[in-house]
N, C-alpha and C positions, 0 to 999 in steps of 0.2 A: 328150452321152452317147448309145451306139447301144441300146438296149434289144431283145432276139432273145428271144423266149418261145418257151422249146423243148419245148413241151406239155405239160400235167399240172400238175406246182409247179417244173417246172425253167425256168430262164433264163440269158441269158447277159448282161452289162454291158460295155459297151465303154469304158471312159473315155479323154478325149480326148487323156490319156496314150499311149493303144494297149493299156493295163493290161487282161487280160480277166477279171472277176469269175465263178465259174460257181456259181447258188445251185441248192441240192439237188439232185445231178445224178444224173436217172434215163434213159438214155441205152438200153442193152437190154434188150429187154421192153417200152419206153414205145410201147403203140400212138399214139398221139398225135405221136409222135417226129417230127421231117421228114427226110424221104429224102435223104442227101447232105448234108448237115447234116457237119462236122469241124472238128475244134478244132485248132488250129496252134500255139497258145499259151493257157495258163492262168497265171495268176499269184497267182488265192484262190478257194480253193472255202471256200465255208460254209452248214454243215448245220444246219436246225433242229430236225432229230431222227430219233431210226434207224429208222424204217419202211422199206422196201424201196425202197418209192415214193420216196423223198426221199434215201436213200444210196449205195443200188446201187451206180452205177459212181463215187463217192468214192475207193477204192482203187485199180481202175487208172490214173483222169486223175493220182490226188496219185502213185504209181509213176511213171508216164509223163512230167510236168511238176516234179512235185519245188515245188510251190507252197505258201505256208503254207495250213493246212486251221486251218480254224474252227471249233467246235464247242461245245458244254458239255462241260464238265470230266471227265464219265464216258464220254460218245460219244467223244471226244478218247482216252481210254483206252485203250478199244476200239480204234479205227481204229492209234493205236501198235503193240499187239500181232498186227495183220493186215500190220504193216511199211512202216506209214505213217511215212514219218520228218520231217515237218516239221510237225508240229502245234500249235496255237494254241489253247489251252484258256482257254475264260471261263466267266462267271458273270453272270446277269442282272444289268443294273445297270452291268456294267463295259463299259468299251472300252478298244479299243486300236488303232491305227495298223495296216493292210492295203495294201498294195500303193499307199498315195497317200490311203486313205480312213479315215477313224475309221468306226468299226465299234463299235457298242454293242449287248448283248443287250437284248431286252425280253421280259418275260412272254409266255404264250400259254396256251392252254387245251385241253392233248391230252394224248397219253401218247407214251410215247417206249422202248418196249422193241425190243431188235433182237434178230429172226432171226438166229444163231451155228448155222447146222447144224440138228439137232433141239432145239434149245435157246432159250427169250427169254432173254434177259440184260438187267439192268437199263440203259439208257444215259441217266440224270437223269432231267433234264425236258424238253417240248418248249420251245423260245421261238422268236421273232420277230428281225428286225436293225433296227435303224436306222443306215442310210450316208450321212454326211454328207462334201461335197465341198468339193473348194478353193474352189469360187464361190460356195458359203455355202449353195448347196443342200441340202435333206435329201431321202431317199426311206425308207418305211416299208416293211417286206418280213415279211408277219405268220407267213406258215410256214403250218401247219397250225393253226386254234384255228376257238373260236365267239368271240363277242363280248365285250365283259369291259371292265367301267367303267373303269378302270385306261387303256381306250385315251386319257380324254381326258386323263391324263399325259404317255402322248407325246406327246399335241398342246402341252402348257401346255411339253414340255420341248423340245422337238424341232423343230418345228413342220412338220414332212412337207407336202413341194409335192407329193409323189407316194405315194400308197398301191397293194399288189400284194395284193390279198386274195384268199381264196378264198371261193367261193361256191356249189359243187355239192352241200353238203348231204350228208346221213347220217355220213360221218365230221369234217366239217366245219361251219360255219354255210352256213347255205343264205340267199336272197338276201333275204328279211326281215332275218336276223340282220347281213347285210353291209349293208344299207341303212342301219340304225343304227349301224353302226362307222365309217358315212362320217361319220355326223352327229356322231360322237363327235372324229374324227380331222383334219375341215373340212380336207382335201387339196384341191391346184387339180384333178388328176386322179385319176383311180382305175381301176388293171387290175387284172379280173377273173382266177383261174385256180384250178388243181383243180376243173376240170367238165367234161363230157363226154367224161371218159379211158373211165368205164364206164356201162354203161345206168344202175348202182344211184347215180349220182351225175347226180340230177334237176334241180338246180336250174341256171338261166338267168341269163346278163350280165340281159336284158332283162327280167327279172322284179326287178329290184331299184328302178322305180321313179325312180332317177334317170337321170343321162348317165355312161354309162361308156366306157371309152377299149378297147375290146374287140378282141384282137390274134389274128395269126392265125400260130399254128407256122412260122418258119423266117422269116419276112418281118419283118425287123428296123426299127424305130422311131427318130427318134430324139427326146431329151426334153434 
């Protein structure tokens, strides 16, 4: 699988399908973003919650691709009545089949209100994914939270070869707190992201202590 971190908490997943996964897609406005960077194909986008940062551009790729959109069951709401027409509403706990991949929600620890104009509007809760693949793979995708004992469930369920945490701190755990979710989660690897989109997001891959697999905007991986 090709893994493309397109700065901030957005990323792209290539599965060896040619399937393209795009998680929380912040595309204009992401300083972080890479220049020339375009999508040709999407086939699932999935949100972990309606911050700007993480939905933004949701409504033109799910327009412009017509791909199922993932979401909690209120975010999903939402995005319907912005004219999102293929949506896929879950609930923590559940999964469901994506583009070739089971897709299951997991808790997180944030909030989840979206910008509607001069308005919040409620969009549930924030959660996490876990995407398990035809090769019996799992990879853990925590979204926006802090840490939360609850991580070493997904490990006892899941068993995540791969964790994408974040780590910049103030609106997230910062890399004490991600230190500890690795111990909780015992991934083979661990990407770092949500850090150094803004000055007020301090904390460091390298301040976490262990070995982190630390990527860099537009220069795709593969795992």
């Amino acid at each position: 699988m090709e893994i493309t971190w397109l700065g901030h908490g957005t990323f792209q997943f290539r599965l060896e399908t040619g399937a393209v996964f795009v998680m929380d897609p912040w595309i204009d406005g992401n300083p972080s973003y890479p220049k020339g960077h375009e999508f040709s194909r999407v086939d699932a986008i999935l949100i972990t919650h309606g911050h700007f940062d993480h939905i933004h551009d949701a409504i033109p790729l799910a327009k412009r691709f017509t791909p199922p959109v993932v979401a909690i069951y209120e975010t999903c709401l939402w995005l319907a009545s912005k004219g999102v027409a293929n949506i896929c509403p879950m609930n923590k706990g559940g999964s469901q089949t994506v583009a070739g991949a089971t897709v299951t929600m997991t808790h997180a620890v944030h909030s989840c209100g979206i910008q509607d104009g001069d308005q919040i509007v409620y969009g549930g809760e924030a959660c996490g994914y876990v995407l398990r693949f035809p090769d019996g793979r799992s990879l853990y995708f925590a979204g926006d939270t802090s840490v939360f004992s609850d991580m070493a469930l997904i490990e006892h369920l899941y068993h995540p070869e791969l964790a994408i945490l974040p780590v910049g701190d103030l609106f997230t755990m910062g890399p004490r707190e991600a230190a500890l979710a690795c111990t909780l989660l015992q991934p083979k690897k661990v990407i770092p992201m949500h850090f150094g989109t803004f000055p007020a997001l301090t904390g460091r891959p390298d301040r976490l202590g262990i070995d982190v697999w630390t990527l860099q905007p537009g220069q795709p991986v593969i795992w």
